[in-house]
C-alpha positions in Angstrom: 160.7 117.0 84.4 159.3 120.4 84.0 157.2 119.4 80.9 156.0 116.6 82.8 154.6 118.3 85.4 152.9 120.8 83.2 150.9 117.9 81.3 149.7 116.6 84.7 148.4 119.9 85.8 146.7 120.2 82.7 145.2 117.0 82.4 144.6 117.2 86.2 142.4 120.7 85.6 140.8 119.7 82.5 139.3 116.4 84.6 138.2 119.0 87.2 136.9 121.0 84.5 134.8 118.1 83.6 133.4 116.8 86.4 132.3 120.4 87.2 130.5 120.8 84.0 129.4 117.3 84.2 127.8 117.5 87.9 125.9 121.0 86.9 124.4 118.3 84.3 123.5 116.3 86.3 120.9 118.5 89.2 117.9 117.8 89.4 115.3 118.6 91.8 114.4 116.1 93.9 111.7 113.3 93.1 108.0 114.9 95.1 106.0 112.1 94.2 105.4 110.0 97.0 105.6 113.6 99.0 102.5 114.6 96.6 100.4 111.3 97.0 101.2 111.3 100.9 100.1 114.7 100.7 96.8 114.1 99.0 96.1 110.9 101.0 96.6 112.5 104.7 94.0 115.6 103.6 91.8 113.1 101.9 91.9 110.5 104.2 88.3 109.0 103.4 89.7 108.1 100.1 89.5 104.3 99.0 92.9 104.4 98.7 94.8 102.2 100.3 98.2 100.6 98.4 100.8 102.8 97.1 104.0 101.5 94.8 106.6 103.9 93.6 109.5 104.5 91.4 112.2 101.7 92.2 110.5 98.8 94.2 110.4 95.6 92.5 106.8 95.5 91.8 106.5 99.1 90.2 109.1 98.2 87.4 107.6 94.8 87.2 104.5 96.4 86.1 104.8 99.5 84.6 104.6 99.1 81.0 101.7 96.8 81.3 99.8 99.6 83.1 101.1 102.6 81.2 102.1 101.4 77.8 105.3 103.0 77.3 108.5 102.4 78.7 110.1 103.0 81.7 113.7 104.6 80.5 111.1 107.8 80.0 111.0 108.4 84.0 113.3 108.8 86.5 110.3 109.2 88.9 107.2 108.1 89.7 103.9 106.8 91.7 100.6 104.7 91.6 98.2 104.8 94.8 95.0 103.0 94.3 92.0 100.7 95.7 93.4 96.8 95.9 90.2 96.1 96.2 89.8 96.6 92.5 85.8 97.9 93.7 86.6 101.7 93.2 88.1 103.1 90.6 90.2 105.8 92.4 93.6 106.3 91.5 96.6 108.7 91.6 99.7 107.9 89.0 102.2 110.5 89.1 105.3 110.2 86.8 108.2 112.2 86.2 109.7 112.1 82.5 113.3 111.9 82.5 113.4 114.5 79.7 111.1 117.2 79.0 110.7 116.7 75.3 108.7 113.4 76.1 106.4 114.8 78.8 103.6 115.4 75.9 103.7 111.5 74.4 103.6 110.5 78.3 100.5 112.8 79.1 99.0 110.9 75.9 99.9 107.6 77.2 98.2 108.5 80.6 95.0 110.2 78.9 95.1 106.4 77.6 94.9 104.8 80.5 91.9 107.0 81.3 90.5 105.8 78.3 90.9 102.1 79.0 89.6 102.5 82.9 86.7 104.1 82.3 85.7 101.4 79.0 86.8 98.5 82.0 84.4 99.8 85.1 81.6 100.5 82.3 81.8 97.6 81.8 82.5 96.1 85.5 81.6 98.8 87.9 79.2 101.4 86.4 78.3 103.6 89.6 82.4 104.4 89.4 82.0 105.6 86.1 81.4 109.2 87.2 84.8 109.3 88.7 86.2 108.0 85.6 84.5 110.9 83.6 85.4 113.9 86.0 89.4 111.6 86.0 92.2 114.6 85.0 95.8 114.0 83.2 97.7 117.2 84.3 101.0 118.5 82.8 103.1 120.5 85.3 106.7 120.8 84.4 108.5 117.5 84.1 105.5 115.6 85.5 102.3 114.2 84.1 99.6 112.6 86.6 96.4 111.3 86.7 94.2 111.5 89.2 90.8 109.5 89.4 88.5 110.3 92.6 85.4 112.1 93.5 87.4 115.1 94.7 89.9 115.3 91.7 90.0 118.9 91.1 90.8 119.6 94.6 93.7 116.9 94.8 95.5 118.2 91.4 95.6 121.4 93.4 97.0 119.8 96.7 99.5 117.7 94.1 100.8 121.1 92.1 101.3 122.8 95.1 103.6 120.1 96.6 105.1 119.1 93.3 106.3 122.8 92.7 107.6 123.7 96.5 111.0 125.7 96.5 113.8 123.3 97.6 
């Protein structure tokens, strides 16, 4: 009976063991995203940007690797506010890679989308074009976004500074 109880205790602490170890793992810090867009879009409010869709509705997943060209198992995070009036080019796509080594081929895939934008309003839209050409794919830790608008270097900043807040 003795034995027996010492093989439960150990097989009891070696499971705590793990799912210590295992939950450690598994922190992260919380998604900012739609923090970062709501952020931007309150101090910028005469932005054309009205529609946002994020990480986990229906319609994000739905259309995700259509928009971005990669897939979606390489974020556990993410963001696109726009104009539905497909007239202005503005945009702000935020995504967070699951795992840091991919955060370089994702900042690639969005510098693509640039790409592709600004060859589609030349095209379509030409007095957008100059937000297109001033557009800026930022790497800050585990994110990558994009952000096309006539203020974009003022909205990386507002979008680094909530992204990075202590928890």
């Amino acid at each position: 009976m003795k034995k027996l109880d010492t093989k439960l205790t150990f097989v009891t602490l070696l499971l705590c063991f793990t799912v210590v170890l295992c939950g450690c793992d598994r922190h992260k810090a919380p998604d900012r995203c739609e923090e970062a867009v709501n952020a931007v879009l309150e101090q910028y409010s005469d932005a054309p940007i009205d529609t946002t869709v994020q990480f986990g509705e229906a319609v994000y997943e739905e259309n995700f690797e259509r928009l971005y060209n990669f897939p979606m198992k390489q974020i556990d995070g993410g963001i696109i506010a726009y104009a539905s009036d497909g007239g202005h080019a503005d945009e702000i796509s935020i995504v967070r890679a699951a795992d840091s080594s991919d955060v370089n081929a994702i900042r690639k895939y969005l510098e693509a989308r640039l790409e592709k934008r600004l060859h589609d309003f030349q095209n379509y839209k030409p007095e957008e074009v100059y937000k297109l050409e001033n557009g800026r794919v930022v790497v800050s830790k585990q994110y990558v976004f994009l952000v096309i608008s006539d203020q974009s270097e003022d909205m990386v900043a507002v979008i680094k500074g909530v992204l990075h807040q202590e928890e």
